[in-house]
N, CA, C and O atoms as CSV, one atom per row, in Angstrom:
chain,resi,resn,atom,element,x,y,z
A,1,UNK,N,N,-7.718,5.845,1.691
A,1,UNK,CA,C,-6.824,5.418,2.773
A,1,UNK,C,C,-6.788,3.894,2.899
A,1,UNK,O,O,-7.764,3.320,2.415
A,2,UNK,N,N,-5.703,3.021,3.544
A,2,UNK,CA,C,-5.619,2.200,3.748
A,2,UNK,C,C,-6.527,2.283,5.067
A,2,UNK,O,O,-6.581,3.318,5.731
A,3,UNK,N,N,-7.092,1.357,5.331
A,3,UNK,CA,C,-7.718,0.758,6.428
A,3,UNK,C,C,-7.813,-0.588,7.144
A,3,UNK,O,O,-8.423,-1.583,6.752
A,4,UNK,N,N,-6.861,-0.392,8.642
A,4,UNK,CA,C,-6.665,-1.706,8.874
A,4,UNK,C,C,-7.467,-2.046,9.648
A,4,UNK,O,O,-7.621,-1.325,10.634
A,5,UNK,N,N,-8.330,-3.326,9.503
A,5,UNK,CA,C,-8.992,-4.198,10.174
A,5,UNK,C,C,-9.040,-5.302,11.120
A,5,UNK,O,O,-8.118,-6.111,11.008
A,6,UNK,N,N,-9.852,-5.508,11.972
A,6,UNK,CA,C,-9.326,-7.212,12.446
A,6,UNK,C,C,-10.461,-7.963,11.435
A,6,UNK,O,O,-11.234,-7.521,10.585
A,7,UNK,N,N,-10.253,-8.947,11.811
A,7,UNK,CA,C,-10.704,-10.484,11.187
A,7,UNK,C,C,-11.888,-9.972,11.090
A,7,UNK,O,O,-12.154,-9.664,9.928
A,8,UNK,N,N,-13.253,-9.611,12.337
A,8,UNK,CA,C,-14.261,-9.133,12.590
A,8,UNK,C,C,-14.258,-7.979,11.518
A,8,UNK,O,O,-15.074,-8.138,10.610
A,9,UNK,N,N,-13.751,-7.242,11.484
A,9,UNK,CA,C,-14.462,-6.175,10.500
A,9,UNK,C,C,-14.343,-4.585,11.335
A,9,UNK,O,O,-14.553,-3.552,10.699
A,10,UNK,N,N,-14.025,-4.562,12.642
A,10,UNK,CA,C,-13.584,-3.659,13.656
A,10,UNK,C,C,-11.724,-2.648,12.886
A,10,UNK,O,O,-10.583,-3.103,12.806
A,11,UNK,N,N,-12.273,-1.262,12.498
A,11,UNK,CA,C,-11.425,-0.613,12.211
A,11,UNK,C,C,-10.474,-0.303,13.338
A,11,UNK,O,O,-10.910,0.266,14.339
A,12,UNK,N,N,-9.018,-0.688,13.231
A,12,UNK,CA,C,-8.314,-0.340,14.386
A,12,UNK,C,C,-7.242,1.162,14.053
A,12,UNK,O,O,-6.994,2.100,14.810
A,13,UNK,N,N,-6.809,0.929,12.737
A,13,UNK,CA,C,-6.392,1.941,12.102
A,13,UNK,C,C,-6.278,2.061,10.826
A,13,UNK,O,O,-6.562,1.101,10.109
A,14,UNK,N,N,-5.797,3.383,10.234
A,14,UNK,CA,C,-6.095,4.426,9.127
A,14,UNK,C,C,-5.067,4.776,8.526
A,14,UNK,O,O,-4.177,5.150,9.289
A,15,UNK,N,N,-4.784,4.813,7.274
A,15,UNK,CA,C,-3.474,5.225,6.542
A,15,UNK,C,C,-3.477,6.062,5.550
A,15,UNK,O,O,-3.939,5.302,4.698
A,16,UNK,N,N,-3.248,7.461,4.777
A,16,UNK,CA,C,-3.389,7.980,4.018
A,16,UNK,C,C,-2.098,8.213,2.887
A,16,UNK,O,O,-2.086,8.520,1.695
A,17,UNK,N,N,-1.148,7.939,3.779
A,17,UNK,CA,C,-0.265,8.016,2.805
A,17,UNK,C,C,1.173,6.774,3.362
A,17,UNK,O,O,0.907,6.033,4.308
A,18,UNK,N,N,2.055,6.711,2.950
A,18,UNK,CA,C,3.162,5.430,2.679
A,18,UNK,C,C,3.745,5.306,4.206
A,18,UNK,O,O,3.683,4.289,4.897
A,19,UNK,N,N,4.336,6.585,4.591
A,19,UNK,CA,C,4.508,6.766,5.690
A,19,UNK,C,C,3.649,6.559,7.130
A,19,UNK,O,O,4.165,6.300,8.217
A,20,UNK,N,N,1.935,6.774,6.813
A,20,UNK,CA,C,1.245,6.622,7.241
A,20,UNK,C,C,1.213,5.158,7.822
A,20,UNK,O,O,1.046,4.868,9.007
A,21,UNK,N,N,1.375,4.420,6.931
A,21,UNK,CA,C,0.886,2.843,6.518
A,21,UNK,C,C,2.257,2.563,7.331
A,21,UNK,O,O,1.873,2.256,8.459
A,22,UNK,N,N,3.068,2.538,7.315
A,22,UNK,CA,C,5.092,1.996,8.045
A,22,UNK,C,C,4.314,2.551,9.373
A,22,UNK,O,O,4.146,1.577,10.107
A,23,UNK,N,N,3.837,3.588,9.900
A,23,UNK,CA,C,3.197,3.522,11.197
A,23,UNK,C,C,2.481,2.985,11.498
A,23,UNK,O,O,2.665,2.412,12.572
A,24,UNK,N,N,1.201,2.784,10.810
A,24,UNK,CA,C,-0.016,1.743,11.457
A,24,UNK,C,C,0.392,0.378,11.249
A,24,UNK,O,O,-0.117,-0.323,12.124
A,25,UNK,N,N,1.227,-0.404,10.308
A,25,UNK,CA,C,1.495,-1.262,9.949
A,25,UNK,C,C,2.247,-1.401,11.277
A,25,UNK,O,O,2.126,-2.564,11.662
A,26,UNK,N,N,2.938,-0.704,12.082
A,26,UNK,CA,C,3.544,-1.051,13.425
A,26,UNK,C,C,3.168,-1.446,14.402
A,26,UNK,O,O,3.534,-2.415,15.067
A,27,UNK,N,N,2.225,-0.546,14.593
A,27,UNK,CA,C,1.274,0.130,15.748
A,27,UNK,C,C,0.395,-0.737,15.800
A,27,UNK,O,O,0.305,-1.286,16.898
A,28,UNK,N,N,-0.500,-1.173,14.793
A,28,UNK,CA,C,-1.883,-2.041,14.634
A,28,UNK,C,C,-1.406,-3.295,15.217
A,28,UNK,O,O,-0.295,-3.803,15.064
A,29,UNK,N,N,-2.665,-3.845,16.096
A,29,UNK,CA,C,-2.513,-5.395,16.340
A,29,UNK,C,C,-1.835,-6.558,15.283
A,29,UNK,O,O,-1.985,-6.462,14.065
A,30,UNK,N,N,-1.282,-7.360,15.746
A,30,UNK,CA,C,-0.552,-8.349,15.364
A,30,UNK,C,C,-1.621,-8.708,14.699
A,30,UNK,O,O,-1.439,-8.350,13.536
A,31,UNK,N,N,-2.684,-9.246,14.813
A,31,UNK,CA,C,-3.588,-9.977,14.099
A,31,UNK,C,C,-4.511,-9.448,12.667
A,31,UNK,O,O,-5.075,-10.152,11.829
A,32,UNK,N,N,-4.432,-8.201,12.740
A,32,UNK,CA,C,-4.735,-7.239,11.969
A,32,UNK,C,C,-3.144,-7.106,10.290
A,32,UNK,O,O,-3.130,-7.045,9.061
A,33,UNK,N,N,-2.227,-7.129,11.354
A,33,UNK,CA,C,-1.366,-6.774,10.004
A,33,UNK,C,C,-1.100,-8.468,9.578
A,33,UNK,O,O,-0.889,-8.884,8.439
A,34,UNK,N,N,-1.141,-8.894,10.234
A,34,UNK,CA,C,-0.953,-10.671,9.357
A,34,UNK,C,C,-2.517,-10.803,8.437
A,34,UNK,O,O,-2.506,-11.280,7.302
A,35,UNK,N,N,-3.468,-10.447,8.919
A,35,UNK,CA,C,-4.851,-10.736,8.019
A,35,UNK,C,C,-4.728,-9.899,6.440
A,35,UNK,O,O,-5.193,-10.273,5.364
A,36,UNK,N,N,-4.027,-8.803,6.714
A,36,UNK,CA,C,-3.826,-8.232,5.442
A,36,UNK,C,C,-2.670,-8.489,4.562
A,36,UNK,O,O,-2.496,-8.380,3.348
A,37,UNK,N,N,-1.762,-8.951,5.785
A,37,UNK,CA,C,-0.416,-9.298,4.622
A,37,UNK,C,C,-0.871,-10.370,4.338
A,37,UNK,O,O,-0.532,-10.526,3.165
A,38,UNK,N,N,-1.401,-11.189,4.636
A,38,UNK,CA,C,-2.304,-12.822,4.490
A,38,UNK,C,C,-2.511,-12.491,2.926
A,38,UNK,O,O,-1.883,-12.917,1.957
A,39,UNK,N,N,-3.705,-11.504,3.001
A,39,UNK,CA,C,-4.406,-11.445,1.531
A,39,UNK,C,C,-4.388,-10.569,0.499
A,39,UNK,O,O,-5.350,-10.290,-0.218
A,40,UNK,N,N,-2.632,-9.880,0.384
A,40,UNK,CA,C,-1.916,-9.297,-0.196
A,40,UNK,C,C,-2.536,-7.248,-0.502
A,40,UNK,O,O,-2.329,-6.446,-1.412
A,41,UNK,N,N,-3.184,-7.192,0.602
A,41,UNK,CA,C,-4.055,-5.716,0.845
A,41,UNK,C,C,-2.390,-5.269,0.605
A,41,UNK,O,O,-2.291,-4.833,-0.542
A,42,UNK,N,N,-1.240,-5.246,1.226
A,42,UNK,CA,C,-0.325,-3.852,1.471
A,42,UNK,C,C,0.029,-3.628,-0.217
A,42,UNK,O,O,0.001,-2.533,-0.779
A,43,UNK,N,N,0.365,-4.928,-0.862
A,43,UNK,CA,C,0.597,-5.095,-2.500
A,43,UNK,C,C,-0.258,-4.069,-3.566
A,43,UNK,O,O,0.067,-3.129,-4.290
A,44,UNK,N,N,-1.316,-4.658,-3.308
A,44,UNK,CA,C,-2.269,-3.832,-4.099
A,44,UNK,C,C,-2.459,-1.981,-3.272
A,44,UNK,O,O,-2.426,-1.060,-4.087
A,45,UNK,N,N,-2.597,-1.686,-2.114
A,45,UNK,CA,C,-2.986,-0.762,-2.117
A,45,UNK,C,C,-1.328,0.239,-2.372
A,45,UNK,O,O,-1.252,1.467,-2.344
A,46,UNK,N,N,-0.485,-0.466,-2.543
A,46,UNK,CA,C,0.960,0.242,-2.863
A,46,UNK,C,C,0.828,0.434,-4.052
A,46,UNK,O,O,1.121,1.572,-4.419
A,47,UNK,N,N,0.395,-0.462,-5.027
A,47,UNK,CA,C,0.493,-0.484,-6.057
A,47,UNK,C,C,-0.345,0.431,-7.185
A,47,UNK,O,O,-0.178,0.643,-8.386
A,48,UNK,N,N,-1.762,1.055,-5.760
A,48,UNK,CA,C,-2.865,1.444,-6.281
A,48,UNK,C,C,-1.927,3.333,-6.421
A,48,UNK,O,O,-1.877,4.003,-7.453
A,49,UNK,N,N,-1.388,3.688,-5.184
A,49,UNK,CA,C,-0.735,4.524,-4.965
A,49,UNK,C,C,0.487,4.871,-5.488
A,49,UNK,O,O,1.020,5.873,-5.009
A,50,UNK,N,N,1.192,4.123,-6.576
A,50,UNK,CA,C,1.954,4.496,-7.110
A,50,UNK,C,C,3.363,4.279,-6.904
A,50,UNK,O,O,4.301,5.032,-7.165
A,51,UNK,N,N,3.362,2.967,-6.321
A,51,UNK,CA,C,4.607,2.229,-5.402
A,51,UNK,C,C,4.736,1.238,-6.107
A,51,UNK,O,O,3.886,0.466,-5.663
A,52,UNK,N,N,5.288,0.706,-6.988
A,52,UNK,CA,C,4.454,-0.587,-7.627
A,52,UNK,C,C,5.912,-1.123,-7.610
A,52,UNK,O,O,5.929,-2.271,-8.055
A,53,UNK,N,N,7.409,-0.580,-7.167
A,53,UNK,CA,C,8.287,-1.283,-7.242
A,53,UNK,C,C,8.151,-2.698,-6.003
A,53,UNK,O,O,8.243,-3.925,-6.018
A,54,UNK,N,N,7.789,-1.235,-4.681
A,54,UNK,CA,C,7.510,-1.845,-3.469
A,54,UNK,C,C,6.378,-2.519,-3.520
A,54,UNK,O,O,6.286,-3.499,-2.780
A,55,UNK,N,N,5.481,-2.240,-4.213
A,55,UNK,CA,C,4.463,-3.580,-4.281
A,55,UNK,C,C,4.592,-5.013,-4.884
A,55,UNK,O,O,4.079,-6.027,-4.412
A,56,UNK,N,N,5.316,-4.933,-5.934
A,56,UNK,CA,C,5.935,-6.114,-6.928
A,56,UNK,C,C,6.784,-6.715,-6.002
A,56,UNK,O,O,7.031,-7.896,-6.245
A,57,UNK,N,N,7.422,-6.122,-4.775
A,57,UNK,CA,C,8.504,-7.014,-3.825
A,57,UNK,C,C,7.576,-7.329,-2.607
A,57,UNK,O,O,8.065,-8.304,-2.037
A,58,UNK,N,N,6.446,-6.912,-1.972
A,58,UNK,CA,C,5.568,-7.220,-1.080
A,58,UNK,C,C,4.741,-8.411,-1.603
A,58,UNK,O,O,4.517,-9.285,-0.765
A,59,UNK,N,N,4.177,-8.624,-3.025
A,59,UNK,CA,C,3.795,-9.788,-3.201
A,59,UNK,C,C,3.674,-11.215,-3.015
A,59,UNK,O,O,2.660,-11.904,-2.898
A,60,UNK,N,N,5.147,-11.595,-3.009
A,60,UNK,CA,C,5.258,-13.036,-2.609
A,60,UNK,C,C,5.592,-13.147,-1.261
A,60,UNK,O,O,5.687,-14.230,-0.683
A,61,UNK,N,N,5.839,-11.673,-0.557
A,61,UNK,CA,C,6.324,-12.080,0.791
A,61,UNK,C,C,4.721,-12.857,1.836
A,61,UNK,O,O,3.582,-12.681,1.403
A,62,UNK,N,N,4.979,-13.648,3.149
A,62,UNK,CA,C,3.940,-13.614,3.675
A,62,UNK,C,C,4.600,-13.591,4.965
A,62,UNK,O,O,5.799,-13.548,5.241
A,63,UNK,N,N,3.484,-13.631,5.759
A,63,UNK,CA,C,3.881,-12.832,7.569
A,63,UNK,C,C,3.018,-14.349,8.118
A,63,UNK,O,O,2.043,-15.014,7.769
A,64,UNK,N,N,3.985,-14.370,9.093
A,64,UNK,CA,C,3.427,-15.335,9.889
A,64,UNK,C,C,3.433,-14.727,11.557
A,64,UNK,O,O,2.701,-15.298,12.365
A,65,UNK,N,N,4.153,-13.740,11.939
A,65,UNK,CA,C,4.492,-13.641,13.248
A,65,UNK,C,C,5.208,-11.687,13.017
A,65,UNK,O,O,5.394,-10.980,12.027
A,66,UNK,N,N,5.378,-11.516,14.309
A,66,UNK,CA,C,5.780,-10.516,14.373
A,66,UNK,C,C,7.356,-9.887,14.210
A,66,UNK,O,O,7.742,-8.787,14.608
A,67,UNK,N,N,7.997,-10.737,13.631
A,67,UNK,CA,C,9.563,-10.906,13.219
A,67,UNK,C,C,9.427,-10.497,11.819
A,67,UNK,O,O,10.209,-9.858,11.114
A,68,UNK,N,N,8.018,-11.103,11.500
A,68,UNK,CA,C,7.825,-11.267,9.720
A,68,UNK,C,C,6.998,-8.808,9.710
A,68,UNK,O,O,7.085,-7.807,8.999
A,69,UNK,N,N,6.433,-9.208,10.880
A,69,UNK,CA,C,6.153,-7.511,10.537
A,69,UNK,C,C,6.711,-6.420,10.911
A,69,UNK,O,O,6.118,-5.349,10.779
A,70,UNK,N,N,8.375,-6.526,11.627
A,70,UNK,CA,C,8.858,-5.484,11.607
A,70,UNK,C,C,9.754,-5.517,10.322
A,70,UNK,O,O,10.105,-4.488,9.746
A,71,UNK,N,N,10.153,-6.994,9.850
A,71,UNK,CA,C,10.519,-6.860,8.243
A,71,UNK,C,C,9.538,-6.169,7.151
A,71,UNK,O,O,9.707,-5.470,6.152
A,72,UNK,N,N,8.790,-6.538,7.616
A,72,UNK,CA,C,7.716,-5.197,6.420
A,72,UNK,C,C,8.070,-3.744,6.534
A,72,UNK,O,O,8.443,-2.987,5.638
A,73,UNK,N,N,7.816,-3.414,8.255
A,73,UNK,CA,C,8.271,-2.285,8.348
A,73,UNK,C,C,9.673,-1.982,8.109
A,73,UNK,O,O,9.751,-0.762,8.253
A,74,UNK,N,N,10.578,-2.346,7.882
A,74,UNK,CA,C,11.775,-2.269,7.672
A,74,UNK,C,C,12.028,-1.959,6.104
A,74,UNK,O,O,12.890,-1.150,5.758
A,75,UNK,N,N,11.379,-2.518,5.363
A,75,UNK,CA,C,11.220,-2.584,3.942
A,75,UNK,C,C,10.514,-1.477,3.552
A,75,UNK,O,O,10.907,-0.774,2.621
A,76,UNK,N,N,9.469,-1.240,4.194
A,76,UNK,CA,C,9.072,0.247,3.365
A,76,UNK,C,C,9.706,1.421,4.055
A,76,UNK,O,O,10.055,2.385,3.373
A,77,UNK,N,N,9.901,1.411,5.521
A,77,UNK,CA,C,11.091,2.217,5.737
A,77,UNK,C,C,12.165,2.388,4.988
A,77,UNK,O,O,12.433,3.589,4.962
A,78,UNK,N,N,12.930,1.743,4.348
A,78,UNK,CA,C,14.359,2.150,3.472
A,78,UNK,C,C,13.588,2.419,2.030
A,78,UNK,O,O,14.307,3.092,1.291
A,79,UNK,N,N,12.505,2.123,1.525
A,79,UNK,CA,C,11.846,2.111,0.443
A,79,UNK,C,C,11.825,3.831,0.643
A,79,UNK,O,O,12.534,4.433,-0.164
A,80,UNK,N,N,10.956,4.804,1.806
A,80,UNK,CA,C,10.764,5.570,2.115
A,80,UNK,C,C,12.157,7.017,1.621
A,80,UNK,O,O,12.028,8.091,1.033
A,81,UNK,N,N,13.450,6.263,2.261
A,81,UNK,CA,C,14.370,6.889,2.704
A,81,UNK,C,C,15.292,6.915,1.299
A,81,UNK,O,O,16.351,7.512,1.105
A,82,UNK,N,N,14.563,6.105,0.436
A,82,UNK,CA,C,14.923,5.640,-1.065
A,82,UNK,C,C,14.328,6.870,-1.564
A,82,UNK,O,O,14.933,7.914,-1.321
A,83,UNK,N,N,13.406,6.912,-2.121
A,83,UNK,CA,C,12.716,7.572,-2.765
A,83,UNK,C,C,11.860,8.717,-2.497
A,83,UNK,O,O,11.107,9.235,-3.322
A,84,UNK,N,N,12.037,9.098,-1.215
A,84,UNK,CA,C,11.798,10.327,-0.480
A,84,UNK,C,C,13.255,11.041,0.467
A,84,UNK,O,O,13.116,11.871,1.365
A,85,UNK,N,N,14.296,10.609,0.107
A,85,UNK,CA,C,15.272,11.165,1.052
A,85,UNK,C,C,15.388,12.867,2.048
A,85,UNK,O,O,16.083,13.173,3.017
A,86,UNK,N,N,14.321,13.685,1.214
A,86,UNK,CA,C,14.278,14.399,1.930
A,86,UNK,C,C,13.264,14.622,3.024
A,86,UNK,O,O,13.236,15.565,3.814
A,87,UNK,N,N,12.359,13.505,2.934
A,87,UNK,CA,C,11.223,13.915,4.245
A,87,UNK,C,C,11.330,12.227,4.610
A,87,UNK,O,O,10.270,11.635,4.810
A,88,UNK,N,N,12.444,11.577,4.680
A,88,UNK,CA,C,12.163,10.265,5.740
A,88,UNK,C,C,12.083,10.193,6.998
A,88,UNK,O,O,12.558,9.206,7.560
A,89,UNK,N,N,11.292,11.504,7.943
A,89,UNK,CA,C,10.944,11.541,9.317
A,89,UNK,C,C,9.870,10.496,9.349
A,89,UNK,O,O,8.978,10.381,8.508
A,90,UNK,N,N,10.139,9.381,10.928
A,90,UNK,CA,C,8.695,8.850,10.642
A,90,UNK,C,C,8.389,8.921,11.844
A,90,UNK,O,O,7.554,8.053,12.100
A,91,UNK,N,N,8.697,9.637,12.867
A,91,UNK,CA,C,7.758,9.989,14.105
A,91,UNK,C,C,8.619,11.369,14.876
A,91,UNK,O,O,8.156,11.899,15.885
């Protein structure tokens, strides 16, 4: 699973699958999803999972603010609705 952290090392949330991650990636503190988009965690663990288009385009992006993380979420949302069209429910 993905596992999101703060700075401290305090688990705030848990991701098991793509869809999973477009939720916690929402949900999780601001400070938490910039520390990981910081140090390219969403890239690699997409990439580990078998996403590697969406990981190769998450790479150079970086987050500074919370404008920058509903564009993430926005991006693997249509990524989702791409390549899963039949189960793009995400709540």
């Amino acid at each position: 699973p993905f596992i999101f952290r703060t700075t401290d090392g305090t688990e705030v949330a848990r991701a098991h699958d793509i869809r999973e991650l477009a939720r916690a990636m929402e949900a999780c503190p601001l400070e938490s999803f910039l520390y990981h988009a910081g140090n390219n965690h969403f890239s690699a663990w997409l990439s580990l999972h078998g996403h590697r288009a969406l990981a190769v385009k998450f790479a150079p992006m970086r987050a500074y603010n919370e404008l920058d993380r509903q564009n993430h979420v926005r991006i693997v949302r249509e990524y989702i609705s791409e390549v899963f069209p039949d189960r793009c429910v995400f709540f």
